[in-house]
C-alpha positions as CSV (number, residue, x, y, z in Angstrom):
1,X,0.0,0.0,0.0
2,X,1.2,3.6,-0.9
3,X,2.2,5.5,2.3
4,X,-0.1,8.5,1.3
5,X,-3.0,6.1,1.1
6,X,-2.0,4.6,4.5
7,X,-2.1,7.8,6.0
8,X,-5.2,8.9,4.2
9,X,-6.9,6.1,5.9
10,X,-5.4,5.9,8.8
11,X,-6.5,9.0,9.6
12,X,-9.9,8.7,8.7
13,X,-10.6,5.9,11.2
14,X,-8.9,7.4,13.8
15,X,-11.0,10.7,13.5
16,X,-13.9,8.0,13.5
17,X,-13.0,6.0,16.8
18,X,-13.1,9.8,18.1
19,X,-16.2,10.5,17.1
20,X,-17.4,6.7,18.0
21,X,-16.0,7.4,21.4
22,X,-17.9,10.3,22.2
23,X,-21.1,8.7,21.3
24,X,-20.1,6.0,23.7
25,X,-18.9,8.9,26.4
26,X,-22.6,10.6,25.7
27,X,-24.8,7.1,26.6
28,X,-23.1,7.0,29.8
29,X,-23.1,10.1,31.7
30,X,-22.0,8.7,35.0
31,X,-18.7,8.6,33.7
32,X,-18.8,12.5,33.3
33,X,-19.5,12.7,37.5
34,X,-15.8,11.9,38.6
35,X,-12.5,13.7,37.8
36,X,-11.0,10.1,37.6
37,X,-14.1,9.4,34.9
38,X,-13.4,12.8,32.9
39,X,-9.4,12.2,33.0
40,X,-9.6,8.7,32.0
41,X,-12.6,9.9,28.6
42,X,-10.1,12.5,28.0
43,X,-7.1,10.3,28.1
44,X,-8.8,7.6,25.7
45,X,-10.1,10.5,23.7
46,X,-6.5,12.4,22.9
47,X,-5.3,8.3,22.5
48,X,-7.3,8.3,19.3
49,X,-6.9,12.2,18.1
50,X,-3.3,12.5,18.7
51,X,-2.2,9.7,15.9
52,X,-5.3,11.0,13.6
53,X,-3.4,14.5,13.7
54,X,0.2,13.1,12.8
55,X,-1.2,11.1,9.6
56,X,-2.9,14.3,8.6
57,X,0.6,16.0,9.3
58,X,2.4,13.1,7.0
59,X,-0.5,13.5,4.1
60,X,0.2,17.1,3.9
61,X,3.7,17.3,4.2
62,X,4.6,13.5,2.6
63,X,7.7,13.2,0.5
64,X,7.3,16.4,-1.0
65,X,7.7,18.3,2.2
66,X,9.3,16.4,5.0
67,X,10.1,19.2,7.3
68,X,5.8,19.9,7.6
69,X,5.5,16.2,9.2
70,X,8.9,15.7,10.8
71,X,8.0,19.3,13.1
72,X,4.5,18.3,13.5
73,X,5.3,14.6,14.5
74,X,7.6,15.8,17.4
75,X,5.1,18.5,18.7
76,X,2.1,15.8,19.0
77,X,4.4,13.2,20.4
78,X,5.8,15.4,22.7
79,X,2.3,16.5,23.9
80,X,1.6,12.8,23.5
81,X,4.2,12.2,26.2
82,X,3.2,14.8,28.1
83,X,-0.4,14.1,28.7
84,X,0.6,10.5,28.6
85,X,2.7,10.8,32.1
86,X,0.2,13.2,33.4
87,X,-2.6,10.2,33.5
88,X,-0.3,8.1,34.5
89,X,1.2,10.2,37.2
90,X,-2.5,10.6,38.2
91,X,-4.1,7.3,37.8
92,X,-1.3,6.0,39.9
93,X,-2.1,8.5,42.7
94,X,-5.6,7.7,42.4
95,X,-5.4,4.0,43.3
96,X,-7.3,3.4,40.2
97,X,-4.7,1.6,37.8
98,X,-6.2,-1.0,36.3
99,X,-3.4,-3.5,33.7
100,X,-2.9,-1.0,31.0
101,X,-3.3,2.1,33.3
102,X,-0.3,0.6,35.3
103,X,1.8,0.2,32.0
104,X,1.2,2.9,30.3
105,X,4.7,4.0,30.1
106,X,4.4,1.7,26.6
107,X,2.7,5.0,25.1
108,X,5.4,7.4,25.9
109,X,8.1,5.2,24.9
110,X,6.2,4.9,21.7
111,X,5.6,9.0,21.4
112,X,9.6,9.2,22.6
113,X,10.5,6.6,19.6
114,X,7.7,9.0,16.9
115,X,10.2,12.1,18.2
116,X,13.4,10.9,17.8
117,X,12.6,9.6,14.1
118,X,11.3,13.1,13.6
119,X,14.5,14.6,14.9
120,X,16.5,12.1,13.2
121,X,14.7,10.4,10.2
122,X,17.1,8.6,8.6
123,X,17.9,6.0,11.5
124,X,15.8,3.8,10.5
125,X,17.9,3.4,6.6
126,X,19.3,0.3,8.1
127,X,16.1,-1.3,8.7
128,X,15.2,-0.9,5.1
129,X,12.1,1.2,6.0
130,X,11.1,4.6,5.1
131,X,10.8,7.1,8.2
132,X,7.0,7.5,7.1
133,X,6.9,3.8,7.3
134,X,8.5,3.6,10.2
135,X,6.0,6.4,12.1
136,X,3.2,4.5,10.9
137,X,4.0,1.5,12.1
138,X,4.5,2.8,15.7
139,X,0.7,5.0,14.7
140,X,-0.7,1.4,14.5
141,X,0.6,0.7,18.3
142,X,-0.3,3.6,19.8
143,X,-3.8,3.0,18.4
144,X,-3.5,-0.9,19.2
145,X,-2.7,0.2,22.6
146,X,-5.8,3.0,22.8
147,X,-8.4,-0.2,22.2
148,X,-6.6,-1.5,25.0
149,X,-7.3,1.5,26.9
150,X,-10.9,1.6,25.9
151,X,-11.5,-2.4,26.9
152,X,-10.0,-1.9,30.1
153,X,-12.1,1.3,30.8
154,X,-14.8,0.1,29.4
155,X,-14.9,-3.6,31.6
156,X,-13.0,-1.8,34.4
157,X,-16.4,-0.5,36.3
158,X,-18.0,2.6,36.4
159,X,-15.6,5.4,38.5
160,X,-16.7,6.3,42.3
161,X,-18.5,9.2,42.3
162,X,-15.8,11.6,43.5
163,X,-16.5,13.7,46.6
164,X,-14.7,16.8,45.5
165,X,-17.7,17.3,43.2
């Protein structure tokens, strides 16, 4: 498959799986009552938005201009990695860590990994792998790892009510 058609796809779904989530967040209110609900919709939310924003970010700037998605991949990852610690850092605190809460790290490593090869494209020569190749390879874990997120949310239980509210 052409890269620019992988990315055109990609994309797509992952602006859909936002927009799916959201109808899912909208059928169950409760979840909206709790900071630890509202952190955790946001958290899957920006799971699925981040990734659609870098394959929009590759489609624009492609082959033709590499600089466009090379910056735009290391801002998103970098906010990736940043919001990504935050839940953890959070979630941890909480007590609420279910499995993939508790290993989450695997995101930021994957958003540190997206920066570097925007930083430093041509590491990944030896491999026999285009850099766009390469980013959307680790684009297909970070979303592999946001259904993760969703299942465990999703069969996790509904979030205490929190007091503070």
């Amino acid at each position: 498959m052409d890269v620019s058609t992988f990315y055109a796809l990609f994309s797509a779904t992952c602006f859909t799986l936002v927009g799916l989530w959201w109808t899912v967040v909208q059928k169950h209110e409760a979840w909206l009552r709790s900071r630890a609900g509202r952190r955790d919709i946001g958290g899957i939310y920006l799971s699925f938005l981040l990734p659609a924003l870098m394959g929009l970010f590759a489609q624009v700037g492609g082959t033709t201009n590499p600089l466009i998605w090379r910056v735009s991949f290391v801002a998103v990852a970098l906010i990736g990695c940043w919001s990504t610690l935050r839940l953890l850092q959070r979630s941890r605190a909480d007590g609420d860590a279910g499995t993939f809460a508790r290993h989450r790290w695997i995101a930021v490593v994957i958003y540190a990994v997206i920066a570097v090869l925007g930083v430093v494209p041509e590491i990944v020569k030896p491999i026999g792998v285009t850099p766009l190749q390469a980013e959307a390879t680790l684009l297909i874990l970070l979303v592999a790892l946001a259904h993760w997120l969703v299942w465990e949310f999703m069969t996790h239980g509904e979030p205490a009510p929190d007091p503070r509210t």
